[in-house]
N, C-alpha and C positions, 0 to 999 in steps of 0.2 A: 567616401569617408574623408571629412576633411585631415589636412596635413596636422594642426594645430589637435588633435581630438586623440585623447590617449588610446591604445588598443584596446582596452578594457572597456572605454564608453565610446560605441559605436554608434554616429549619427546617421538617421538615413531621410532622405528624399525621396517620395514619392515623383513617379514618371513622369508627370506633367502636375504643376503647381500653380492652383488656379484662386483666385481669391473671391469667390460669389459674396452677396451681401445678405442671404441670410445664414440663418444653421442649415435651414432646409434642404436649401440646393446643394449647400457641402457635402449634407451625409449621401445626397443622390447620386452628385459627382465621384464620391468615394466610392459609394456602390458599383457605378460603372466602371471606375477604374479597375476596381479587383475583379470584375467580371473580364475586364480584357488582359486584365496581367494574368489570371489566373487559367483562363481558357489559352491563352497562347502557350504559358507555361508547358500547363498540360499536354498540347499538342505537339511539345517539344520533345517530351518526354517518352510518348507513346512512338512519335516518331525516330527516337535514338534505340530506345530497348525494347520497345514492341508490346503490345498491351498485356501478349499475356506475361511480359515478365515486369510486371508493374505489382509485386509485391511490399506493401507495408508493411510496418512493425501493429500486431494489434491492437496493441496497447502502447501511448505516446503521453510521456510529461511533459507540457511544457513550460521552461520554469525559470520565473522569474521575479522582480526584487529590488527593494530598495536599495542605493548606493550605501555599502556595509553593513547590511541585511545580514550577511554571513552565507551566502549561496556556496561560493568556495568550498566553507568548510562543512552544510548541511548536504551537500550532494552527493557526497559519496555516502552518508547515513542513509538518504533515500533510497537511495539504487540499491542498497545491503538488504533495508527492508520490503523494497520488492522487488528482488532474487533478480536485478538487472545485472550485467557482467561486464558488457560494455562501458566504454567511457562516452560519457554524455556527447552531443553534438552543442559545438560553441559555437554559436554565431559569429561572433570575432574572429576565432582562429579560421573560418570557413572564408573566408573575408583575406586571408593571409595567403589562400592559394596562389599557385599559377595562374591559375585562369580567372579570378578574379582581380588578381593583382595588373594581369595584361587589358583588363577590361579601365581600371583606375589611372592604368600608367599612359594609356590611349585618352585620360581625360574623359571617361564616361563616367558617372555617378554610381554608386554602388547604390540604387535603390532597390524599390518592393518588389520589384522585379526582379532582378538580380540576385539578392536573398531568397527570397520564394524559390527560384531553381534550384539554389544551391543547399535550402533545408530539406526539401523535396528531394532532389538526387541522393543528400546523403541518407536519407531512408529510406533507400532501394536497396542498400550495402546488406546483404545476407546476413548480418552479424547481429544485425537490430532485430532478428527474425518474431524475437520473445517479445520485445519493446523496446522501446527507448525513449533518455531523456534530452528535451534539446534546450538549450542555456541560451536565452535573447529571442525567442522568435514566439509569440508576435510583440513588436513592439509599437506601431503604429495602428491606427485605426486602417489603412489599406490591408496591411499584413491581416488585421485583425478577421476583416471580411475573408479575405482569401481562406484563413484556416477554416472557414465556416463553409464556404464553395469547397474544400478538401475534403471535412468531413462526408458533406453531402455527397460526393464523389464516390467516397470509398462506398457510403449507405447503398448508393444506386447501385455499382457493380457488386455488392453482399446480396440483395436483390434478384439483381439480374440471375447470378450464378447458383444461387441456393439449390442445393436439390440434383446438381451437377457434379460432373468427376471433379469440376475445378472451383468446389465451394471452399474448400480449406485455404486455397489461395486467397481467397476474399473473406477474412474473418469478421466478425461485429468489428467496427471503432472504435475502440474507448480513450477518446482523450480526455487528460486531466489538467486543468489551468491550474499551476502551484504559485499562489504567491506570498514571497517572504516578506512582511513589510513592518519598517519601523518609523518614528516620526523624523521631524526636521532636524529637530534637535540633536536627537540620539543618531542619527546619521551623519552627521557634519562631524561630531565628536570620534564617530570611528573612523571617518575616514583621515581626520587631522592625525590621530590617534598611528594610524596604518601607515602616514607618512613618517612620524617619527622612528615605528620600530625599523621602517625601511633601512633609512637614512643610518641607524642604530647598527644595523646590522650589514650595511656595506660597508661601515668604516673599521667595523671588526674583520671582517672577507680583507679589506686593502692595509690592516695592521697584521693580521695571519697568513694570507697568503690559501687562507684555507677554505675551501666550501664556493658557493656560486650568490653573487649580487642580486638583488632582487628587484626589478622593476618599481619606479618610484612614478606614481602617475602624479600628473603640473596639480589636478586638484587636489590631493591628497595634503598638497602643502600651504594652499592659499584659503581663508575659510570666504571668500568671496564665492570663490570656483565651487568649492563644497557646495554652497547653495545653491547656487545658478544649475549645478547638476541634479541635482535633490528634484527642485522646480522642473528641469527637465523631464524624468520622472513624470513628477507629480501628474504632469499635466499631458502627457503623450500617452506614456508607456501604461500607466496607472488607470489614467481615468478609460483608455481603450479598453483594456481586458476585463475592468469592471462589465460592460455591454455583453461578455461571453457567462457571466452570471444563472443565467437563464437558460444556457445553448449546452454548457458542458458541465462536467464534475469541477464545482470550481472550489478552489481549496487555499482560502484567504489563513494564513498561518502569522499571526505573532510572532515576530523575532526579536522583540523586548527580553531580558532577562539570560542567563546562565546558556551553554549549551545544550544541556540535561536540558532542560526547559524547555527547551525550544522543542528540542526529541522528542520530549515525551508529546507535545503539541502536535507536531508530526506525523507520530506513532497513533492520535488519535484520529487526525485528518484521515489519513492513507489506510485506514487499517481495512480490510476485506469486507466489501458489500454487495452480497447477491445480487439483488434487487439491481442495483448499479453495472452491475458486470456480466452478468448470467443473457444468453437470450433468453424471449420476454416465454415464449413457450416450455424451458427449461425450466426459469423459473417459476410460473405458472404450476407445473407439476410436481416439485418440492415444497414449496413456499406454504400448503396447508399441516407440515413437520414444523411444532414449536420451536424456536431454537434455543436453546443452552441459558442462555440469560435469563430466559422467560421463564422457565422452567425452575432456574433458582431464583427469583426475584420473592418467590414469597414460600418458598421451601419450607425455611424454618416455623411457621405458623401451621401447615398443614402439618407439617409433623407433629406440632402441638395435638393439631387437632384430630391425628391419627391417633395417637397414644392414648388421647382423653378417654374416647371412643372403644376401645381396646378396654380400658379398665370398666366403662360403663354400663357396656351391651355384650362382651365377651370375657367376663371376670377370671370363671375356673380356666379357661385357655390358654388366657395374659397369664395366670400366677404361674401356670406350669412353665408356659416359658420362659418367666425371667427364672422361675426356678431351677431350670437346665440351666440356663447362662451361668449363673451365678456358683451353680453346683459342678459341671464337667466344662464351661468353657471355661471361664477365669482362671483357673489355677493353670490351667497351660495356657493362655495367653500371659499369665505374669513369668513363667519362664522363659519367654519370647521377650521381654520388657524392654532389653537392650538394642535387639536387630528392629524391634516396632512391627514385625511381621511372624504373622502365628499358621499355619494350617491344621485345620482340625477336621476330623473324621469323625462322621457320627448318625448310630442307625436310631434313633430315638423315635418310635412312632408318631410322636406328638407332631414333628415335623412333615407326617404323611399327607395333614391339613396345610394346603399353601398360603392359609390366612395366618398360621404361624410362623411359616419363612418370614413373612411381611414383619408379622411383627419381632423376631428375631434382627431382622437387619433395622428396622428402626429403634430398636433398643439401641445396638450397639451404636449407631447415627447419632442418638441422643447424649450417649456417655462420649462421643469424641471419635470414636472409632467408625473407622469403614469397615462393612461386611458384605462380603460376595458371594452369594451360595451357589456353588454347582449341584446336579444330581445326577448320578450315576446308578445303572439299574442293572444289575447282578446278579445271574441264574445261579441257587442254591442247592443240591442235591437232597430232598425230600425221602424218598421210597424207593422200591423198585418195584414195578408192574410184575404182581406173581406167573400171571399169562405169558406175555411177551418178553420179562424181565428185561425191560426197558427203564430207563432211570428218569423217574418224574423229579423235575427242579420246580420251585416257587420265583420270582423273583421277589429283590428284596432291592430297598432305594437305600443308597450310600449315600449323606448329606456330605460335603466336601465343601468346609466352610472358609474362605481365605478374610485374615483379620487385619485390617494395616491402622497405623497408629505411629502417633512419636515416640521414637527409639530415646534411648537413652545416650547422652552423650559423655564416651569415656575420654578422661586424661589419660593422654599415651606416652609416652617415656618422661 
C-alpha cells in the first residue's frame, strides 16, 4: 500500500507485473498467476490449521462500490437483513495488522497474494460460522480469479465429503457479488461533499473539546483526486467483478437516490431465493409446491369465478348460505367490530356439505373478511341399549369459525 494512498482506498499490485501486447496473453497471464497465488495460499493454509479444520462461512458477501456509494452506511442494513451478527471483514483494516504491517515495513508489497491469505484466514475465525461479509475483496482481476479457484475449492471438498460424518463441515458455497454503484458525477459530489462535513465536524471536536475527529481522506478534498479515484474504480475494481456475472449470485444495486431507496433496492436484491440457495436435490423435491405469490397473483379473478359458479350451478346451496351468514353470523361479528376478530360456533347442517365451507369462506373473502373454519366432532348421548344399557352417542360436527377483519380504531383519553 502505497505511503501517499488513504486507508480507505487500498491500492494493490499483483505479484509479478508483466506487460504482454495483447488482451489475450494478459487474461492467461492472470490466470496463471491466481493459479499460483492461490494454490500456494491454500497450501499455506492446510499446512498451519490442517484440512480438516479448514471451515468456511457457507454463505459469503462480497461487497463492494463506488467511492461514496454509501457502503459504510448500507452494511450494517445488510447483515440485519440477512441475520449476519458479525462485523464485516475490511480489507483495509486487514491490511493494518501486525503481520501485514511487518510484511510493508520489510518493503514487501501488499499484493493478491498477501490479501488472498489474509481474506482467507479471516474466514476460518468460528464466528463467520453462519456467513459473512467481506468489504474490498476482490478487487483486481487476480483477486477476481482466485475467488473463482475458492469457490471451486470449497465445491470439490462439498463433493468429496457429501454423505460423510464430515459433510456439515463442507456446506454448499453461496457466494454473493454485492455492488453498490453510482456514477462519476454523483460520486465526486459525495465524496467533496464527505470532505467538508469532516473538516465541519473537527473544528467543532477542536472548539468543544468534546467527541472524536474523524478521518479526512487527501481525495475527499481535491475534486482532481475524486476522479482519478472514481477512474480507479471504473476501471479495475468494477470492470473485474463485472466477469463474476455469470459465476455467482451477482447483485448490481443502484445507490443513486435517498437511503430508503437504496433499502428497499437491497431488500429486493438479497431477498430469499430457493432455487439460489437450496441444494439442487432439496430443491428438486419442494420446487413442484406453488409458492405464495403464485398462488395470489390472480386470486382475486378465480374468486370471481368461484362465486359466479356457486350462483349458477349451485343456486338453493349459495342462497342458504349467504343466508346463514347474513342471519347467525353478521350480528355477532358486528359485535366484534372494534377488536376486528369474532369466533363463532355453529352446528348448521347446511355446513355438513364441504362445498359450503368453500363457499362460506369465499363469501366472507369477497366482503373483506378473512374466514377459517375448524371442525370439531363431538359424541352426543343418543339412547341407552335396553339389553346391555350401554349409552349410544351419534356424533355431531361443531363448525368453529374464526373471522378477522379491520377493527375499529378508538380515541383514547
Amino acid at each position: 500500500m502505497s505511503k501517499n494512498t488513504s486507508p480507505d482506498v487500498v491500492s494493490f499490485k499483483s505479484d509479478e507485473v508483466r506487460e504482454p501486447k495483447s488482451k489475450k496473453p494478459v487474461e492467461d497471464i492472470e490466470v496463471k498467476d491466481s493459479q499460483l497465488i492461490f494454490q500456494s495460499v491454500w497450501h499455506e493454509l492446510e499446512k498451519e490449521v490442517g484440512v480438516e479444520n479448514l471451515k468456511f462461512p457457507a454463505e459469503i458477501f462480497w461487497l463492494n462500490g463506488a467511492p461514496g456509494a454509501g457502503k459504510g452506511t448500507q452494511t450494517a442494513f445488510i447483515m440485519e437483513f440477512r441475520d449476519l451478527t458479525e462485523k464485516p471483514i475490511v480489507v483495509s483494516e486487514l491490511l493494518q495488522s501486525p503481520e501485514a504491517k511487518e510484511k510493508i515495513d520489510a518493503g514487501l508489497l501488499a499484493g493478491d497474494r498477501e490479501v488472498t491469505k489474509l481474506v482467507l484466514r479471516a474466514l476460518l475465525d468460528p464466528k463467520f460460522e453462519s456467513g459473512a461479509v467481506v468489504d474490498g475483496y476482490p478487487r483486481t482481476m487476480t483477486q477476481v480469479e482466485c475467488l473463482k479457484l475458492f469457490h471451486r475449492r470449497l465445491s470439490t471438498l462439498r463433493s468429496k465429503y457429501l454423505g460423510t460424518f464430515q459433510e456439515s463441515q463442507f456446506p454448499k458455497p453461496r457466494f454473493h457479488i454485492i455492488m453498490l454503484f453510482i456514477d462519476e458525477d454523483e460520486s465526486v459530489r459525495r465524496q467533496l461533499l464527505r470532505g467538508e462535513r469532516c473538516i465541519a465536524h473537527n473544528k467543532e471536536v477542536d472548539a468543544s473539546g468534546v467527541g472524536e475527529k474523524w478521518e479526512v481522506r487527501k481525495t475527499d478534498l481535491d475534486e482532481a483526486s475524486a476522479h482519478k479515484r472514481y477512474k480507479t474504480f471504473k476501471e479495475s475494481t468494477y470492470d473485474s467483478l463485472t466477469t463474476l456475472r455469470e459465476v455467482f449470485h451477482y447483485h448490481f444495486i443502484n445507490a443513486h437516490g435517498s437511503i430508503i431507496e437504496v433499502q428497499q433496492r437491497i431488500i429486493s436484491e438479497l431477498k430469499y431465493q430457493s432455487s439460489l440457495e437450496l441444494d439442487q436435490p432439496t430443491y428438486d423435491r419442494i420446487s413442484s409446491i406453488p409458492l405464495a405469490e403464485q398462488l395470489s397473483l390472480h386470486a382475486r379473478q378465480l374468486l370471481v369465478n368461484r362465486l359466479d359458479s356457486y350462483e349458477k350451478f349451485h343456486c338453493e346451496l349459495f342462497e342458504s348460505v349467504v343466508g346463514l351468514i347474513k342471519s347467525k353470523f353478521i350480528p355477532i361479528v358486528e359485535k366484534h367490530s372494534i377488536s376486528g376478530l369474532a369466533y363463532i360456533n355453529s352446528e348448521n347442517e347446511i355446513l355438513n356439505d364441504p362445498l359450503a365451507i368453500t363457499m362460506l369462506i369465499d363469501v366472507f373473502t369477497e366482503r373483506g373478511f378473512t374466514a377459517v373454519v375448524d371442525i370439531q366432532k363431538k359424541e352426543v348421548p343418543t339412547r341407552i341399549d335396553p339389553k346391555s344399557y350401554e349409552i349410544i352417542n351419534r356424533v355431531k360436527n361443531v363448525y368453529r369459525v374464526r373471522i378477522n377483519f379491520p377493527g375499529s380504531k378508538i380515541r383514547r383519553g
